[in-house]
N, C-alpha and C positions, 0 to 999 in steps of 0.2 A: 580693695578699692583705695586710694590714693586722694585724700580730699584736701583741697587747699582752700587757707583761709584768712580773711583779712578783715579789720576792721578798721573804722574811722577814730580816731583820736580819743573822743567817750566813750567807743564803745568795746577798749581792753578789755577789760573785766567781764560783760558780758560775753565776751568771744571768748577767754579763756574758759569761762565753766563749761562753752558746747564745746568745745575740743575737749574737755573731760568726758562730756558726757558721748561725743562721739568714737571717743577710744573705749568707752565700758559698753556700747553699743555692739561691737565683733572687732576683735582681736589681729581679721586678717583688714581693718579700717585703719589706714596711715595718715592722719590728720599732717598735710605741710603750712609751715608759718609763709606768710607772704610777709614783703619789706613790711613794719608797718606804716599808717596813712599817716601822713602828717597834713596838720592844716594847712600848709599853701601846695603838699603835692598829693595830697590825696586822689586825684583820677589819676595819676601816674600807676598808684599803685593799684588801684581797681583794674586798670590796665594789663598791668603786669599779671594778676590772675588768671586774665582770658586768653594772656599769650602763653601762661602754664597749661593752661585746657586746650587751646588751639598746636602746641609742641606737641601733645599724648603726654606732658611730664606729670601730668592731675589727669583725674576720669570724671572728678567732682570740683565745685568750687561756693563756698558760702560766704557772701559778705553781709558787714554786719554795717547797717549807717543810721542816720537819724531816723528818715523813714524807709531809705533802698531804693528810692526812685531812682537819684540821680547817680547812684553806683549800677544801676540797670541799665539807664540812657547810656553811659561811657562804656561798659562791657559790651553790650548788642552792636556796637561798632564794627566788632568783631566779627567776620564772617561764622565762625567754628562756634563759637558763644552765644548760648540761647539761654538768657536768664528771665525767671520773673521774681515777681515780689509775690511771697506767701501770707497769708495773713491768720490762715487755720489751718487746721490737718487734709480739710478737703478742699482747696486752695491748692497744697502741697499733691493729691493724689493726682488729682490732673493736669499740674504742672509737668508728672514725671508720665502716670499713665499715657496721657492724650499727647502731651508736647512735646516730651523728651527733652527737659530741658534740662540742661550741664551745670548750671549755677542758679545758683539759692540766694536773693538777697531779702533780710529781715528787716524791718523798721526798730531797734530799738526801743525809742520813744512812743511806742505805739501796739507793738505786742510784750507781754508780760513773758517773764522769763520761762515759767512752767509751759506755756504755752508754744515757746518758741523751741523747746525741748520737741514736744507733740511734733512738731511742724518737721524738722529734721527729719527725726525716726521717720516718719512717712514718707519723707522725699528721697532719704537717701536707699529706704528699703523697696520701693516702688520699681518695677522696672518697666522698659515703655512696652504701651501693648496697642497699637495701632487699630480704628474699628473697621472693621471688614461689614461695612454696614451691607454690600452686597453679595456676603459668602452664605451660600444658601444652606453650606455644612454648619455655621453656626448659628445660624437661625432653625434650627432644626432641633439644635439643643437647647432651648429655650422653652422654658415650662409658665406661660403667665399664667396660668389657671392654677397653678400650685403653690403659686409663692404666697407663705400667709405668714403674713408682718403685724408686729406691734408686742406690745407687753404682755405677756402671759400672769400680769400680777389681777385680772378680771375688770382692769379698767379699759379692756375693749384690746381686739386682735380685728386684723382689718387685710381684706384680701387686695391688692394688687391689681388690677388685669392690665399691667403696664409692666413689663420685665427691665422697660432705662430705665421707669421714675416710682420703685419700689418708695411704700408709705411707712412712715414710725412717726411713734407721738412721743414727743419732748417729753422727759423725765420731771422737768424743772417747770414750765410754762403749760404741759401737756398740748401744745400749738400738734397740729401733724405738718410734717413736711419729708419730700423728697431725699433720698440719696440716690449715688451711684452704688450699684453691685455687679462683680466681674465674675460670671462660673467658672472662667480659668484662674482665678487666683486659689484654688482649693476647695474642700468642701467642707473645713473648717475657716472661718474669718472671722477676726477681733476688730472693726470698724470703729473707728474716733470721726464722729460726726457735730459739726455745731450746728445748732438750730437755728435758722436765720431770722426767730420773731424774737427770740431773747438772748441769740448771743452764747447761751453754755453748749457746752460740750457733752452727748451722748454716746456710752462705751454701748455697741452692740454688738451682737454674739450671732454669728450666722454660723449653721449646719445644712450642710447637702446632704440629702439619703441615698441610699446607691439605687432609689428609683425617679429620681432625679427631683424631688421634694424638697423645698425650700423653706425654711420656717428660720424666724431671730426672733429675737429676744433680747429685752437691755438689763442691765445692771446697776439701777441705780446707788446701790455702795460703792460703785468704785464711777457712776458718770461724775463728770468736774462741772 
């Protein structure tokens, strides 16, 4: 994969650590430099990204600005260019899942560096998976009566009867709230979900059994 990338004039230094962190990410990932922004041609060169993704010369493209709005408004100009602004991991999953979109742009001033690491990894490993809300083949493989969510540490496991708006309780806050979960991404999944009453980030562990049995579980040693 072929990613190219650009930042605004502060935000060098954070762009160079994700192109490290992008190239220790797989080997066959080619991080390309865009010109970089300069403060009076900066949309030039946010420009210039989306005519590398609209060429086929990128397959990816991440820009890095104060907040990524207005590196989003000048890219979407672009017919071929479908950029949003990420802000979390799950942010980033439906950006790629649902939207398929080709450019990533980050708020520096606004997401914290570790965080902005999380965001990547998700978006650029996500591939799109379009909902086939009316294919009665996958709605058929759909177990809501089976999915049993929550922490297995005895402070409560909590069944589901909703397969879009599976339930977990915050590690940190213990709040419960929603995520998304895809049966076609495996029957193993490492999920990075934040919780939207306080903000942290939850690592959950989902297992499929080959009787189609759904059970997660979080980790709080390693939730952020």
């Amino acid at each position: 994969m072929r990613v190219v990338m650009a930042a605004d004039p502060g935000g060098q230094e954070y762009l160079d650590g994700l192109r490290l962190y992008v190239e220790a990410l797989d080997s066959q990932m080619q991080p390309i430099e865009a010109a970089p922004l300069q403060t009076s041609d900066w949309p030039a060169a946010v420009h210039q990204v989306g005519l590398l993704i609209a060429a086929k010369a990128a397959d990816r493209g991440i820009l890095v600005g104060p907040t990524g709005n207005g590196e989003a408004l000048i890219i979407n100009r672009i017919a071929e260019a479908r950029c949003t602004v990420c802000w979390d991991s799950r942010s980033a999953l439906v950006a790629r899942r649902d939207l398929d979109a080709n450019v990533l742009a980050i708020g520096r001033e606004l997401i914290p560096f570790d965080r902005a690491k999380r965001i990547v990894q998700t978006w650029l490993r996500r591939s799109f998976r379009p909902k086939p809300h009316h294919d009665p083949d996958r709605l058929d493989q759909r177990h809501p009566d089976r999915i049993a969510l929550g922490n297995p540490n005895g402070r409560g496991r909590h069944l589901s009867p909703f397969f879009d708006e599976p339930i977990y309780i915050c590690e940190h806050c213990r709040a419960e709230f929603t995520f998304d979960l895809d049966l076609f991404d495996g029957d193993r999944q490492d999920l990075i979900e934040e919780c939207p009453v306080c903000g942290q980030e939850n690592r959950i562990l989902v297992e499929i059994g080959p009787d189609g049995g759904i059970r997660a579980w979080g980790d709080p040693d390693v939730s952020h």
